[in-house]
N, C-alpha and C positions, 0 to 999 in steps of 0.2 A: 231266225238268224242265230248261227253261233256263239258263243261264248269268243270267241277267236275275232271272228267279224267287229263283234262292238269293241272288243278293245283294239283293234285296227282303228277301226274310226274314231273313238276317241284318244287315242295318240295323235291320229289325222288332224285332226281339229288342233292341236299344238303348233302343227309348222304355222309358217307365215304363210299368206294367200300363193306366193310364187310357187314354194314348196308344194303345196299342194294340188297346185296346177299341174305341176311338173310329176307329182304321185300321180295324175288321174291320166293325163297321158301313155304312163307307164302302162300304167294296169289297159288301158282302150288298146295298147298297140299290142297288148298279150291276146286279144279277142281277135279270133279269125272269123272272118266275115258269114262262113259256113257255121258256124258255132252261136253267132247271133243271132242269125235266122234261125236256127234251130228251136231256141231258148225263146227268141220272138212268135215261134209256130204256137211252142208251146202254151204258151199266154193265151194267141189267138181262143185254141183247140179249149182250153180250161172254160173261156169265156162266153165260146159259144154254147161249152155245154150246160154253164150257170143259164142261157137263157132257154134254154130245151130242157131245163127242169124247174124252170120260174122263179129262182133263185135272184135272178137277173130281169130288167125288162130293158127294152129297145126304147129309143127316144128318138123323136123325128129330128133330121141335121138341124133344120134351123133352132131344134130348142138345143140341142147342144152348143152349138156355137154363140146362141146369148148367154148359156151359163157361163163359158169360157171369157167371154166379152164382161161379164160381171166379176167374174172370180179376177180378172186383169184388173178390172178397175176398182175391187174392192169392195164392192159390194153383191149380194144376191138377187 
């Protein structure tokens, strides 16, 4: 992350909660849909190739979803 980015967000972090609300809407309606995806591809593409170089492994749905189910409720 930029030098630019962190002091965005930490000015961010000054407004009040509305203000900020009001910042992130800004910025979400600057993102075209075609630009998301893109940037979402991109993730995907990174992620599959952490796991085609074992950098990464796959976990069966159900263990994901009790990690999720734990990490909501606080514990592991």
């Amino acid at each position: 992350m930029t030098a630019t980015v962190e002091n965005l967000k930490n000015e961010a972090r000054q407004l009040s909660v509305r203000e900020r609300e009001d910042l992130a809407y800004a910025i979400l309606d600057e993102i075209s849909p075609d630009e998301l995806m893109e940037e979402q591809m991109k993730i995907v593409a990174q992620r599959m190739e952490n796991v085609r170089l074992g950098k990464s492994k796959l976990i069966p749905m159900e263990e994901a979803f009790r990690r999720m189910d734990a990490a909501a409720n606080g514990s592991r």
